[in-house]
C-alpha positions as CSV (number, residue, x, y, z in Angstrom):
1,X,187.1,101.3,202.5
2,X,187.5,98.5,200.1
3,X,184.8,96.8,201.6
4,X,182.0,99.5,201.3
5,X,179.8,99.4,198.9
6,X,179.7,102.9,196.6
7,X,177.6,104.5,194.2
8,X,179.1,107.1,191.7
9,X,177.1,110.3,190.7
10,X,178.1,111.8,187.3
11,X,177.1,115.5,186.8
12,X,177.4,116.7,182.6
13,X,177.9,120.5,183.0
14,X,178.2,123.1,180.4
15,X,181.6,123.6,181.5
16,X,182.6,120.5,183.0
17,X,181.9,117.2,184.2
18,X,182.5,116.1,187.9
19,X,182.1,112.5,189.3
20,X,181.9,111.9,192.8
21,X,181.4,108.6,194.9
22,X,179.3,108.6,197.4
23,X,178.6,105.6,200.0
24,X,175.4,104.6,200.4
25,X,174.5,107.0,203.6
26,X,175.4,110.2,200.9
27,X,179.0,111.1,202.2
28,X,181.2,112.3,200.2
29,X,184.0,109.4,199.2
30,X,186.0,111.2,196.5
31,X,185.5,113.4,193.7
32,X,187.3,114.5,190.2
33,X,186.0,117.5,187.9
34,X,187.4,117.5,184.0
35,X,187.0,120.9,182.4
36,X,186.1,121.9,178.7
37,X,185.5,124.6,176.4
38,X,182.2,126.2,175.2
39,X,182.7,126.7,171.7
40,X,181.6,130.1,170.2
41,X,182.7,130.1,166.6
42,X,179.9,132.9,165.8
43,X,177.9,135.5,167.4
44,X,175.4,133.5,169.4
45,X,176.5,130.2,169.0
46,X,177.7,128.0,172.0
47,X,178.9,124.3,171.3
48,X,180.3,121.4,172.2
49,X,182.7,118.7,170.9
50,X,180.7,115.6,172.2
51,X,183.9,113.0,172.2
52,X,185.7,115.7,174.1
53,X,182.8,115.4,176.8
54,X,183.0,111.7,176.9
55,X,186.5,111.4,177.3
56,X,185.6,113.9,179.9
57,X,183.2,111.5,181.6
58,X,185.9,108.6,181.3
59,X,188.7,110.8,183.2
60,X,186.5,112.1,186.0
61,X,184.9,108.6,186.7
62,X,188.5,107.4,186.9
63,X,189.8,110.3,188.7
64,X,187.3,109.9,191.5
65,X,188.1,106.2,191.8
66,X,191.6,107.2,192.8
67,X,190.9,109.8,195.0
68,X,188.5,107.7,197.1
69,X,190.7,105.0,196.9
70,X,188.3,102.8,195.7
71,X,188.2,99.6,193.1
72,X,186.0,98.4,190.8
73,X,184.2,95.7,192.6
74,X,183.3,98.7,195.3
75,X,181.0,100.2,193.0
76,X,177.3,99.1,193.1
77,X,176.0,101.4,190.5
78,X,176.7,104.8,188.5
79,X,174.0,107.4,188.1
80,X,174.2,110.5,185.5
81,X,172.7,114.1,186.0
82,X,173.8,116.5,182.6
83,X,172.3,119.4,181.4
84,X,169.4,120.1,179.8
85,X,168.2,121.0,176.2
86,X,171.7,119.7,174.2
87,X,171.0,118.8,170.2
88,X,173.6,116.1,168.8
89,X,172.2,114.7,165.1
90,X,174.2,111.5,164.5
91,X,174.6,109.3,161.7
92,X,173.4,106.0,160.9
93,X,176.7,104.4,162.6
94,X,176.7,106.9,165.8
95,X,179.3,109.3,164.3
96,X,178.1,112.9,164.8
97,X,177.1,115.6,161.8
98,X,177.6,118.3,164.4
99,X,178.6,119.1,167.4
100,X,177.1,119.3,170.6
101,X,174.5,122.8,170.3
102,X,173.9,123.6,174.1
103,X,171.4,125.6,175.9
104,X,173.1,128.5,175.8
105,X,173.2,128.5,171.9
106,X,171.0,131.7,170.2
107,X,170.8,130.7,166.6
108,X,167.3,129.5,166.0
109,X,165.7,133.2,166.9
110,X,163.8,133.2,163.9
111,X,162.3,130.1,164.1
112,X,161.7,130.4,167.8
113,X,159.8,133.0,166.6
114,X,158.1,131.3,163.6
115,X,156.9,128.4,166.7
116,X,155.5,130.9,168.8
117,X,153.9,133.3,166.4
118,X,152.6,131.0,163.6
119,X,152.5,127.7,164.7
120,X,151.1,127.1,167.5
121,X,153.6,127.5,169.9
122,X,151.6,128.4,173.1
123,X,150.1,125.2,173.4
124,X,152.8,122.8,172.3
125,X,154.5,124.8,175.5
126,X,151.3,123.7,177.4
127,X,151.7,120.1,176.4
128,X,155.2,119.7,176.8
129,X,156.4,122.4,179.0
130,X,159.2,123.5,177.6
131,X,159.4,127.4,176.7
132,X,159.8,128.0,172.9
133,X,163.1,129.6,173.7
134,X,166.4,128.9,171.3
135,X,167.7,127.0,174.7
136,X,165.0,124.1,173.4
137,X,166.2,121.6,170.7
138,X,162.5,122.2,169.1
139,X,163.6,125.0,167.2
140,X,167.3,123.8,166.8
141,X,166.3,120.9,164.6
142,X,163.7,123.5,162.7
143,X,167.3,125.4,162.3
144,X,169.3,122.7,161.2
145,X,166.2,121.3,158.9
146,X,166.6,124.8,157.2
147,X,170.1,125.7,157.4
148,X,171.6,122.4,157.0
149,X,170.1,120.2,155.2
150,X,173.1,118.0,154.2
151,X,173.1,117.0,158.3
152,X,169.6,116.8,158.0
153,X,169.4,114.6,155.2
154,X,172.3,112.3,156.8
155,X,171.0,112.4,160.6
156,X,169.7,109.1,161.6
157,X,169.0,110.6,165.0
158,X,168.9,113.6,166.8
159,X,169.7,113.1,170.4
160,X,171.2,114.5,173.7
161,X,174.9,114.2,175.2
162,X,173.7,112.3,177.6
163,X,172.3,109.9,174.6
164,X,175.7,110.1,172.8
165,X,177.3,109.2,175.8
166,X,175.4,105.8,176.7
167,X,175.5,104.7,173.3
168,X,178.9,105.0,173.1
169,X,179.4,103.0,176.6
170,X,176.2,100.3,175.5
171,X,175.5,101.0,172.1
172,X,172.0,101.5,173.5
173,X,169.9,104.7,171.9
174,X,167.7,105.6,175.4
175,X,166.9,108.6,177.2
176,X,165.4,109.3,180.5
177,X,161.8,111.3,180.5
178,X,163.6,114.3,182.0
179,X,166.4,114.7,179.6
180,X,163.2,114.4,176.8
181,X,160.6,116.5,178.6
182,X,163.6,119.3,177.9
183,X,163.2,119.1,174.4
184,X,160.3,120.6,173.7
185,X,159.0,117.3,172.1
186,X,157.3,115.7,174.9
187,X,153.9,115.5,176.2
188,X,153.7,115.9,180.1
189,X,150.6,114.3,180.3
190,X,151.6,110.6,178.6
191,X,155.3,110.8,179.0
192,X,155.0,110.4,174.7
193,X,156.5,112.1,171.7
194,X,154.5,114.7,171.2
195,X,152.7,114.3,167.6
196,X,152.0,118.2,167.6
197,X,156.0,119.0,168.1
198,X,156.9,115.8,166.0
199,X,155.3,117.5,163.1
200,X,156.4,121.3,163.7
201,X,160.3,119.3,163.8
202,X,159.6,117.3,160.9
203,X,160.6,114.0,161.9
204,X,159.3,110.6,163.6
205,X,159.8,109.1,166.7
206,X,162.3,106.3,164.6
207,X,164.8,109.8,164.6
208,X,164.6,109.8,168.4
209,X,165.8,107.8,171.4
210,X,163.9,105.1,173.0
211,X,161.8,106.7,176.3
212,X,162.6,105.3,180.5
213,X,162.5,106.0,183.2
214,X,165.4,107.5,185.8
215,X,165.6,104.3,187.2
216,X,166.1,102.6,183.7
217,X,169.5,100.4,184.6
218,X,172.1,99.5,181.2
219,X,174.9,97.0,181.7
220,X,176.8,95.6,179.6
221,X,179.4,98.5,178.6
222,X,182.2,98.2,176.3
223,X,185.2,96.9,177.9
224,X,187.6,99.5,176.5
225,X,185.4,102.3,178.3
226,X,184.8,100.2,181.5
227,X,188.7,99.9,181.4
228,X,189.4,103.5,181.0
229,X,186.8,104.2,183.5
230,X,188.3,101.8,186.0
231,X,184.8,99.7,186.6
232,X,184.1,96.2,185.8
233,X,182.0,96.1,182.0
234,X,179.0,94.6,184.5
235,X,178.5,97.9,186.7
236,X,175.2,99.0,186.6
237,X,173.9,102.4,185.0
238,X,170.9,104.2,185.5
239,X,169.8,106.9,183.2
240,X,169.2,109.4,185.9
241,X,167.7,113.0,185.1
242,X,168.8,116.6,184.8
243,X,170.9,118.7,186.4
244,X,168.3,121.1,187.5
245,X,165.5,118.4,188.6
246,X,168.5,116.1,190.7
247,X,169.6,119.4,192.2
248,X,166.2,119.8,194.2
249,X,166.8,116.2,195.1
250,X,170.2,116.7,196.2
251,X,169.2,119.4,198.5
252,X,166.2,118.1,199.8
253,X,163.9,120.3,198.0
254,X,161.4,117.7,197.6
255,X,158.2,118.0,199.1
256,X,155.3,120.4,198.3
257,X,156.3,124.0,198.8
258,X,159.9,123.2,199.4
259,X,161.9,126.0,196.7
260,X,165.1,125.6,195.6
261,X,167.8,128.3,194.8
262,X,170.8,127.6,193.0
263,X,172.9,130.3,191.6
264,X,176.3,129.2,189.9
265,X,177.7,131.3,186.7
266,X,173.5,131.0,186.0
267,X,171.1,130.9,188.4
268,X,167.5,128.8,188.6
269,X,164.4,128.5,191.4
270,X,162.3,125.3,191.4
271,X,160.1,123.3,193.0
272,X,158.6,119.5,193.1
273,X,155.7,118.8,192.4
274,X,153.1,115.6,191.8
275,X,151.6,117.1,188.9
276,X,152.3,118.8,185.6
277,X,151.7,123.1,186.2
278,X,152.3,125.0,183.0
279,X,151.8,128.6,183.1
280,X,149.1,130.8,180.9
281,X,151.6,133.7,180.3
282,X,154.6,131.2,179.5
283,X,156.6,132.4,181.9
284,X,158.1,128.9,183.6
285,X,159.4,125.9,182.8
286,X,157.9,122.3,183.6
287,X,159.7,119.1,183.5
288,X,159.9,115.7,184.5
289,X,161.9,114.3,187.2
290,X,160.9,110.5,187.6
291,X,158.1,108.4,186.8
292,X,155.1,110.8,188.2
293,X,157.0,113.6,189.7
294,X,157.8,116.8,187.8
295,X,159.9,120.0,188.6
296,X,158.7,123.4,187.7
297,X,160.7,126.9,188.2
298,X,162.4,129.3,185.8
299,X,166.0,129.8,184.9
300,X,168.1,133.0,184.5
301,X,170.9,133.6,181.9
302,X,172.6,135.6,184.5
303,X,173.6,134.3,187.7
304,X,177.3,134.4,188.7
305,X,178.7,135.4,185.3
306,X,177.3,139.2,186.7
307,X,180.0,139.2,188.9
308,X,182.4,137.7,186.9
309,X,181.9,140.5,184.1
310,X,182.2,143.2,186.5
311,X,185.4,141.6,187.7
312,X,186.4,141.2,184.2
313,X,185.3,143.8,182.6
314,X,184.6,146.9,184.8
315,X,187.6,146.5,187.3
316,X,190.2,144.6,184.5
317,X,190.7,142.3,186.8
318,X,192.5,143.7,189.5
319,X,190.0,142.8,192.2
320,X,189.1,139.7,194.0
321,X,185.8,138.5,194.0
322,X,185.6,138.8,198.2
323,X,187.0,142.2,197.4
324,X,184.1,142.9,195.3
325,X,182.0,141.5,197.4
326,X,183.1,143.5,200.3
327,X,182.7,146.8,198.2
328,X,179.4,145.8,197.4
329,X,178.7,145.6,201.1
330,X,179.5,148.7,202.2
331,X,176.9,150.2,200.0
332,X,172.9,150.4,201.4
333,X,170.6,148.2,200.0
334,X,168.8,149.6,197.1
335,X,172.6,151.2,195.3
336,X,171.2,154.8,196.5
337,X,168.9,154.4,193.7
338,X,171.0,153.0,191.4
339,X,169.2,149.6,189.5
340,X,170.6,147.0,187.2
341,X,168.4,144.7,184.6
342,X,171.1,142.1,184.9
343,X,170.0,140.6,180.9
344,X,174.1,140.2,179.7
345,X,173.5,137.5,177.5
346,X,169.7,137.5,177.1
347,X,167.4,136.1,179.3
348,X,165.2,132.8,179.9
349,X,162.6,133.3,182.6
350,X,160.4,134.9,183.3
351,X,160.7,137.2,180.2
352,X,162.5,134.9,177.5
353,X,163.8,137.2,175.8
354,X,167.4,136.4,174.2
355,X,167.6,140.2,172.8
356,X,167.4,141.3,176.5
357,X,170.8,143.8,177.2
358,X,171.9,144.4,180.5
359,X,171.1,148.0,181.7
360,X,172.1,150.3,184.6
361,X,169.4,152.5,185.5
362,X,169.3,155.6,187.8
363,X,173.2,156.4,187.6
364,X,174.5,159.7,188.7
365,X,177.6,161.6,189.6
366,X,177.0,160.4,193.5
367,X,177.7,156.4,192.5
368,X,181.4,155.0,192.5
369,X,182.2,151.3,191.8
370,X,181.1,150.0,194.3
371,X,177.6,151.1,194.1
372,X,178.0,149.3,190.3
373,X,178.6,145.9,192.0
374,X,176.0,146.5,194.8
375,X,173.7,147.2,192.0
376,X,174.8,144.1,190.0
377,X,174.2,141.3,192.8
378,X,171.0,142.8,193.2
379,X,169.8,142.5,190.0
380,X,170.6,138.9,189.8
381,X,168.6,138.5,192.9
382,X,165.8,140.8,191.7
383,X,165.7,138.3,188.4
384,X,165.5,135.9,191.3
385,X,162.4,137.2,192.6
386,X,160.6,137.6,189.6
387,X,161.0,133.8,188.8
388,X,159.6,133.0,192.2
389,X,157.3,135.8,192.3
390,X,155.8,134.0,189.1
391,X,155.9,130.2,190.8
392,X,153.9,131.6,193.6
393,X,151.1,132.7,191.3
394,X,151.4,128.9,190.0
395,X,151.6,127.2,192.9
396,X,151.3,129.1,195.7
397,X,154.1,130.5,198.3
398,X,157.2,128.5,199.4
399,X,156.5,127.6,202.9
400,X,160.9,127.1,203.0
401,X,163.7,128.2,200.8
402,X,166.8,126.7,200.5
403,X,170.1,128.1,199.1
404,X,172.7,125.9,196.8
405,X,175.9,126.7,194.5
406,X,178.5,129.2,194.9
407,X,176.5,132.0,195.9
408,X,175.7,130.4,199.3
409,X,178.8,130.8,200.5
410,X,178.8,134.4,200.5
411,X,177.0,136.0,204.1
412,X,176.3,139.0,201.7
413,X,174.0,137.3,198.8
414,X,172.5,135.1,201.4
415,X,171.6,138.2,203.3
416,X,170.5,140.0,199.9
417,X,168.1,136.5,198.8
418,X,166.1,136.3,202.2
419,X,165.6,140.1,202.2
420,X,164.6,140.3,198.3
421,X,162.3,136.8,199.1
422,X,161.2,138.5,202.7
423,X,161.2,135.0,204.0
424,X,164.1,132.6,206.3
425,X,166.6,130.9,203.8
426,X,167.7,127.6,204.9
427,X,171.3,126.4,203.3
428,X,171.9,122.5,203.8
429,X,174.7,120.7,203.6
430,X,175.8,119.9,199.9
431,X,178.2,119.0,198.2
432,X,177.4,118.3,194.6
433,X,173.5,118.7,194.6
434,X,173.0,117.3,190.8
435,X,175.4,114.0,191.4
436,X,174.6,113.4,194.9
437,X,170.5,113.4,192.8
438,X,171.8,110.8,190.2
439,X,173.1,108.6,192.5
440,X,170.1,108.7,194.9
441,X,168.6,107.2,191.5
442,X,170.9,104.7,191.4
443,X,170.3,103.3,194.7
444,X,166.6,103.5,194.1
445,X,167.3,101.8,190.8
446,X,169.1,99.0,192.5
447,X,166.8,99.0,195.7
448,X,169.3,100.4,197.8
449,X,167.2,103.1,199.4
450,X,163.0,102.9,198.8
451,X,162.2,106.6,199.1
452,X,163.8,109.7,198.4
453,X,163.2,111.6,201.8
454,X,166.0,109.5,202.9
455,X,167.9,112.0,201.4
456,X,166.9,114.9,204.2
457,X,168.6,112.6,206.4
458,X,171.9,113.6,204.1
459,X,171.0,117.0,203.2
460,X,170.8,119.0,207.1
461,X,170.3,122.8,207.7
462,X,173.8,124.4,208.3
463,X,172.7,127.8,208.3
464,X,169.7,129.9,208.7
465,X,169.8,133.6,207.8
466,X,166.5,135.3,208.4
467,X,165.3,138.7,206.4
468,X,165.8,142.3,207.5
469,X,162.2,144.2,207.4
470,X,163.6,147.1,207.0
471,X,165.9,145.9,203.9
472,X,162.4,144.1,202.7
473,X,160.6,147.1,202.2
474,X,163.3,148.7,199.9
475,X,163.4,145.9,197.8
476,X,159.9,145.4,197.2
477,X,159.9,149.1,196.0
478,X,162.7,148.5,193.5
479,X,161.2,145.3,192.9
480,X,158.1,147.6,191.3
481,X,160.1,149.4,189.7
482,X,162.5,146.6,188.5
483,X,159.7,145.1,186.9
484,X,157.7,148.1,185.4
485,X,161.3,149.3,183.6
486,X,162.2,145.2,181.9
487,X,158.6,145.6,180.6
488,X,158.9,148.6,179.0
489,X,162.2,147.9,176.9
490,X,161.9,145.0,174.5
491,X,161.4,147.5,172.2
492,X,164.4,149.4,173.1
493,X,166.3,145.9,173.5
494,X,165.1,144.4,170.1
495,X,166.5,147.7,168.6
496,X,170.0,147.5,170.1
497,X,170.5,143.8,168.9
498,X,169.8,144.9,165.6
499,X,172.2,147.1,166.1
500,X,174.7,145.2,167.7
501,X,174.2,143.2,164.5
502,X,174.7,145.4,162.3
503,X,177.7,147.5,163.5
């Protein structure tokens, strides 16, 4: 073991961060995960501490060092996935003025609004391909401009975790085109600052990280990290990409009509592609991956929490998820006509609408519990099919599906996700899409591998579950009227937030 050469993938999640060593053929060496809290001082707001997440990085890099039973001089490089759309503004030294404002952080409604209504927000979205959602740092810093202008006044820079992180590891202010096309202050088109954005932000590219590629290799760290971390201060880093764009790589989702799946406590479809696709109705997402390669899908607020708040909430706790699960199986498809718009804490695509409210539609004295949960998987997976339902008319059907995260180990949503798509789905073997995607960048970054369909070699088909006509056809029918119902109640859901606010 000590003489193989290994490459460490670090995934930044929103609720933890894993790092797992791979060897250079993709297997799985060893793995640690370090858990943190999402911060929700006030109603809509979800934050970070940024040195807890570091510190979090530093464990987990160490932690799968031990577990693979591996030492420094094994590893060749380190590659880093994170998530997508974080806002840190840092002073002049690197200290932060705030904490870490996440994706999944509401606050900037009203200037979201302001973006999309009166400035020219449809075509900045065209240009950089970013929704104008409050998931997108664009209308965070008009937020903080406004709301804060003490931080604003003292912010040097305005960057990413992912930023934060390398420049506390290199003292190097750089960020990879996929982390920046998340932003909303990117143009798709010259892999640039977008002047447009720049302007409706109010700041200058000086206030923002310097722009590479994935491949983009730092060296050099600080010894007191590379200590803490167990590496030698040389090791190689690559900047890497997101979590969502490594995850197609990770499951070998990469070539032209090849969809990806991935439901975890949220849930996203994408696909690859050689070209920037925005959409004319706004309703997906585009971003970069590496160099000329982009990803474009659509991500739901309201994947496996669903579950999770039934369990929680509905049932106190006194069920298993498999027992759930198995409930929600003994039920036909379609709930006997009972429907769930599965909007618990808003939603992102296709809709984007953050004052969407989860609704059960159709109930009667004839439905128990478990025709609740029935109803509740399927309205994740009816969200599900409107995001791809919307690809399609961008880029045309997916010729293969294929199924990652937590759901895919349940027979039952598998079952549910072919019959709702009407198509085979295809789950490969993963284990850790988004790292196993950083450090395939890595190894291209240090010439290890040449081209990234050597990753189907790592990636095979496990499992095939093919669709049930019969359960097809009842779908597609509460698919109609799934979709006639969410487009009939921002009114009615616009009018609740109020007064949710208000009482």
């Amino acid at each position: 073991m000590q003489d193989r050469q290994a490459i460490i993938g670090i995934d930044i999640g929103t609720t933890s961060t894993k790092s797992v060593a791979f060897d250079t053929g993709g297997i799985v060496l060893g793995s640690f995960a370090v858990e943190y809290p999402l911060l929700q001082d006030q109603p809509g707001w979800a934050e970070q501490d940024p040195d807890v997440i570091v510190a979090a990085v530093v464990e987990s890099v160490r932690g799968a060092l031990e577990r693979s039973e591996l030492h420094d001089k094994d590893i060749a490089g380190v590659g880093i996935s994170s998530a997508m759309h974080s806002l840190i503004a840092v002073d002049e030294g690197g200290r932060p003025l705030t904490r870490s404002i996440t994706w999944a952080d509401g606050r900037s409604e009203m200037e979201t609004r302001r973006i999309r209504d009166q400035l020219g927000g449809l075509e900045v979205y065209r240009r950089t391909g970013t929704p104008i959602h409050p998931m997108s740092p664009l209308p965070k810093l008009l937020w903080l401009r406004e709301h804060r202008p003490e931080v604003w006044g003292n912010a040097a820079k305005f960057v990413s975790i992912k930023e934060y992180l390398l420049h506390q590891l290199f003292g190097e202010w750089v960020v990879d085109h996929s982390i920046a096309s998340a932003t909303g202050l990117l143009a798709l088109d010259t892999l640039d600052w977008d002047e447009q954005a720049l302007e409706i932000a109010g700041i200058g590219k000086d206030r923002l990280s310097a722009l590479q590629s994935g491949t983009y290799r730092l060296q050099g760290m600080s010894a007191n990290y590379a200590e803490r971390m167990g590496l030698l201060p040389n090791t190689p880093f690559f900047l890497g990409s997101s979590d969502g764009a490594l995850a197609n790589l990770g499951v070998g989702a990469i070539d032209a009509g090849e969809m990806a799946v991935t439901i975890g406590t949220s849930a996203a479809v994408r696909m690859m592609t050689e070209q920037p696709l925005t959409d004319a109705q706004h309703r997906t997402f585009c971003y970069n991956v590496v160099d000329s390669t982009y990803i474009i899908g659509g991500a739901t607020n309201n994947g496996g929490i669903v579950l999770q708040w039934m369990r929680e909430s509905l049932f106190a706790g006194q069920k298993t998820v498999q027992e759930l699960l198995d409930a929600a199986e003994r039920v036909s498809p379609g709930a006997e006509g009972l429907l769930f718009l599965p909007f618990l804490t808003g939603e992102r695509a296709p809709i984007y609408n953050s004052e969407a409210r989860g609704t059960f539609f159709g109930a009667s004295l004839n439905h128990r519990q478990e025709h609740f949960v029935r109803a509740g998987l399927e309205g994740v997976m009816l969200a599900i099919l409107s995001v791809a339902e919307t690809l399609k008319d961008l880029a045309g059907p997916a010729r293969e599906v294929r199924a990652s995260g937590g759901f895919a180990k349940s027979p039952l949503w598998l079952q549910m996700l072919a019959n709702m798509l009407g198509q085979e789905i295809l789950v490969p073997r993963v284990t850790e899409a988004s790292a196993l995607g950083a450090a395939v960048l890595a190894m291209q970054g240090l010439g290890t591998i040449q081209d990234w369909r050597e990753v189907k070699q790592w990636t095979p088909i496990v499992k095939r579950i093919e669709p049930n006509a019969q359960s097809v056809e009842i779908y597609r029918e509460l698919f109609s009227i799934y979709g006639k119902l969410s487009s009939q109640l921002p009114e009615h859901f616009a009018a609740m937030a109020k007064f949710q606010r208000m009482h």
